[in-house]
Backbone bond lengths (Angstrom), bond angles and torsions (degrees), N, CA, C in turn:
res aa  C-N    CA-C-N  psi(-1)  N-CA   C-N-CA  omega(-1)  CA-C   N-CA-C  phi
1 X - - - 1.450 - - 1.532 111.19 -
2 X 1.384 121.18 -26.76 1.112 128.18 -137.26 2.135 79.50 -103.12
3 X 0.895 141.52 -41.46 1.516 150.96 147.73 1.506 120.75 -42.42
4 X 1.211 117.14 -40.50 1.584 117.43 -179.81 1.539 85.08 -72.96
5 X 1.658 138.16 -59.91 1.394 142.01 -156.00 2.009 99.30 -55.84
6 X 1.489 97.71 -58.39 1.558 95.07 -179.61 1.304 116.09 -57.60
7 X 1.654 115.97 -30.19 1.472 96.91 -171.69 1.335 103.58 -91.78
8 X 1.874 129.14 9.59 1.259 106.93 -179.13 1.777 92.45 -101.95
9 X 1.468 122.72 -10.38 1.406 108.21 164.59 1.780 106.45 -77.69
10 X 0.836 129.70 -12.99 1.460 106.46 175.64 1.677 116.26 -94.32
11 X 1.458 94.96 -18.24 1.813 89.45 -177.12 1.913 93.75 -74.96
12 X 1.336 127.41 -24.39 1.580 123.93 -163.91 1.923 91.76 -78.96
13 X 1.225 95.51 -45.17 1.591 99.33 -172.79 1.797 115.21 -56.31
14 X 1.269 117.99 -38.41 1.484 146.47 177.20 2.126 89.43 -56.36
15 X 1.261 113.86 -67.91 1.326 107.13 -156.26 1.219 98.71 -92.01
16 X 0.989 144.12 4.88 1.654 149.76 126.78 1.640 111.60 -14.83
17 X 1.190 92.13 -63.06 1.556 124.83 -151.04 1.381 85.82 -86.25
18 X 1.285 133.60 -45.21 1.247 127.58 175.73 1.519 120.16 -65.47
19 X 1.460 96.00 -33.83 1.727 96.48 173.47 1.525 125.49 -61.55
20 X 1.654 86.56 -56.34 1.241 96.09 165.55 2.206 134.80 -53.57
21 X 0.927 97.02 -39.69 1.530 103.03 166.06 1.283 109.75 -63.50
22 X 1.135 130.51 -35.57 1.873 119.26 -164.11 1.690 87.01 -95.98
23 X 1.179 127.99 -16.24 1.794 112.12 -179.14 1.340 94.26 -76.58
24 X 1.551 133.94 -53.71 1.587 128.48 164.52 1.133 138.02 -38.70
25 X 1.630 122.26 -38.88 1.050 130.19 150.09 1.664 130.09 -50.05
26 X 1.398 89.68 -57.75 1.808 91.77 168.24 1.298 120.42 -47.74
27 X 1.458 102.48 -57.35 2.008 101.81 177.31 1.506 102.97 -45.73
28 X 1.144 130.49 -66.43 1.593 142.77 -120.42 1.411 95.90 -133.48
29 X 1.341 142.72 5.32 1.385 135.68 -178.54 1.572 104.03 -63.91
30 X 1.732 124.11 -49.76 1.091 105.67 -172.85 1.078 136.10 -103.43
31 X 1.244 104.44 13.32 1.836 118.77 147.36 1.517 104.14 -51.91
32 X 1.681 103.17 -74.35 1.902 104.60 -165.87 1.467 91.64 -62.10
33 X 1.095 165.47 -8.77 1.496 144.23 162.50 1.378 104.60 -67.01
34 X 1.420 124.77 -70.92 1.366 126.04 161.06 1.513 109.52 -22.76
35 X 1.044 133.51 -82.96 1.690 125.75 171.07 1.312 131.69 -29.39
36 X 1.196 118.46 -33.14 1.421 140.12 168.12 1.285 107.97 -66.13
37 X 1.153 124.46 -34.11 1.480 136.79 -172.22 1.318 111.84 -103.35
38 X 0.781 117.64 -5.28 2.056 131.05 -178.87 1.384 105.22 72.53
39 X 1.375 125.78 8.46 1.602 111.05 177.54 1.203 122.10 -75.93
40 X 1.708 124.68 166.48 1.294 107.65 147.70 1.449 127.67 -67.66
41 X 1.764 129.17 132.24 1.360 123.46 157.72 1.512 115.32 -30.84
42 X 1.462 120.16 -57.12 1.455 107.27 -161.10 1.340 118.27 -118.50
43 X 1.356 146.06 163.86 1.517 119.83 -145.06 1.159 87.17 -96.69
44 X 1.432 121.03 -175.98 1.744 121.93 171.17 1.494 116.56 -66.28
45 X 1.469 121.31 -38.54 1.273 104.97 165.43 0.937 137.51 -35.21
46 X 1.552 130.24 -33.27 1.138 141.31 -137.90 2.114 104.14 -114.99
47 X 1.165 102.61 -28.84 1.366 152.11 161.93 1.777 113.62 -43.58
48 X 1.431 122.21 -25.71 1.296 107.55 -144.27 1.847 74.18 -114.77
49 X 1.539 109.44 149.24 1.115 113.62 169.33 1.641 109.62 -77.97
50 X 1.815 91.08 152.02 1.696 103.21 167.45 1.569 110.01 -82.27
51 X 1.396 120.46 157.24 1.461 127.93 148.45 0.974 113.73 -114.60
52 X 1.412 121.21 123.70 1.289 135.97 157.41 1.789 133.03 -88.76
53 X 0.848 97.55 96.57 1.344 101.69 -171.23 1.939 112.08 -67.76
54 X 1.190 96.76 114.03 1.742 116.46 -174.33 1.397 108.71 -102.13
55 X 1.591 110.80 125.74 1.686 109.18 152.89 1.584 126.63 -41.19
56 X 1.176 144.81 135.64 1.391 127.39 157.81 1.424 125.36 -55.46
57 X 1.101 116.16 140.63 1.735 89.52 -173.35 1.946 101.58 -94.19
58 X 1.268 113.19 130.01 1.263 122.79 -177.91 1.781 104.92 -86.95
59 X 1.639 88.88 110.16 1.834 91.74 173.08 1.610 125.38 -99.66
60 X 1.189 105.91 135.83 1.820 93.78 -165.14 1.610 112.11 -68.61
61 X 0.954 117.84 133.70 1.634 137.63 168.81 1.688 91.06 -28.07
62 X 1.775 115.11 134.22 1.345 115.76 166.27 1.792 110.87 -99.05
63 X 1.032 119.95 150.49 1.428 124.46 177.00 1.178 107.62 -106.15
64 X 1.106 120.76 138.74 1.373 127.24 157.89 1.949 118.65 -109.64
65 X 1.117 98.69 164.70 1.492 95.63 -156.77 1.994 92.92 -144.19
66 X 1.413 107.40 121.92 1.685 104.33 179.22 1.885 95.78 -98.58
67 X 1.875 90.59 135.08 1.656 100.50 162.61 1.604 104.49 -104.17
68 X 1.521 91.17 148.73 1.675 67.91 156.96 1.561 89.15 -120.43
69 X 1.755 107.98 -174.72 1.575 99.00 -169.15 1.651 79.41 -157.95
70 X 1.255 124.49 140.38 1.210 149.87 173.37 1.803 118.93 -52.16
71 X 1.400 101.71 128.47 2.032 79.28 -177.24 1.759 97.62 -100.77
72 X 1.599 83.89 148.09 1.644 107.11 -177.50 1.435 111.22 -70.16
């Protein structure tokens, strides 16, 4: 019993592994084909950085202020 159980955790563990590889592949297959091939994945258009032009953010000046306080 104790053999039918291991080999039914290793046949589940096996197509796991299979699942998991073809969901990786799908995302990312044609990048690593592209790599395999020496190309770039993405064309140069796609390639060129954006600029975003941002406000500065203006922070207000902090004050500080001295007490003095009497000892008890």
């Amino acid at each position: 019993m104790t053999a039918a159980l291991g080999t039914l955790v290793f046949l589940t563990t096996m197509w796991l592994l299979v699942v998991l590889g073809a969901a990786v592949l799908e995302e990312s297959g044609a990048k690593i084909a592209a790599a395999l091939k020496g190309k770039p994945a993405i064309s140069p258009v796609q390639a060129m950085p954006v600029r975003m032009r941002l406000r500065p953010r203006v922070q207000q000046p902090m004050r500080a202020t001295a007490e003095l306080r009497a000892a008890a």
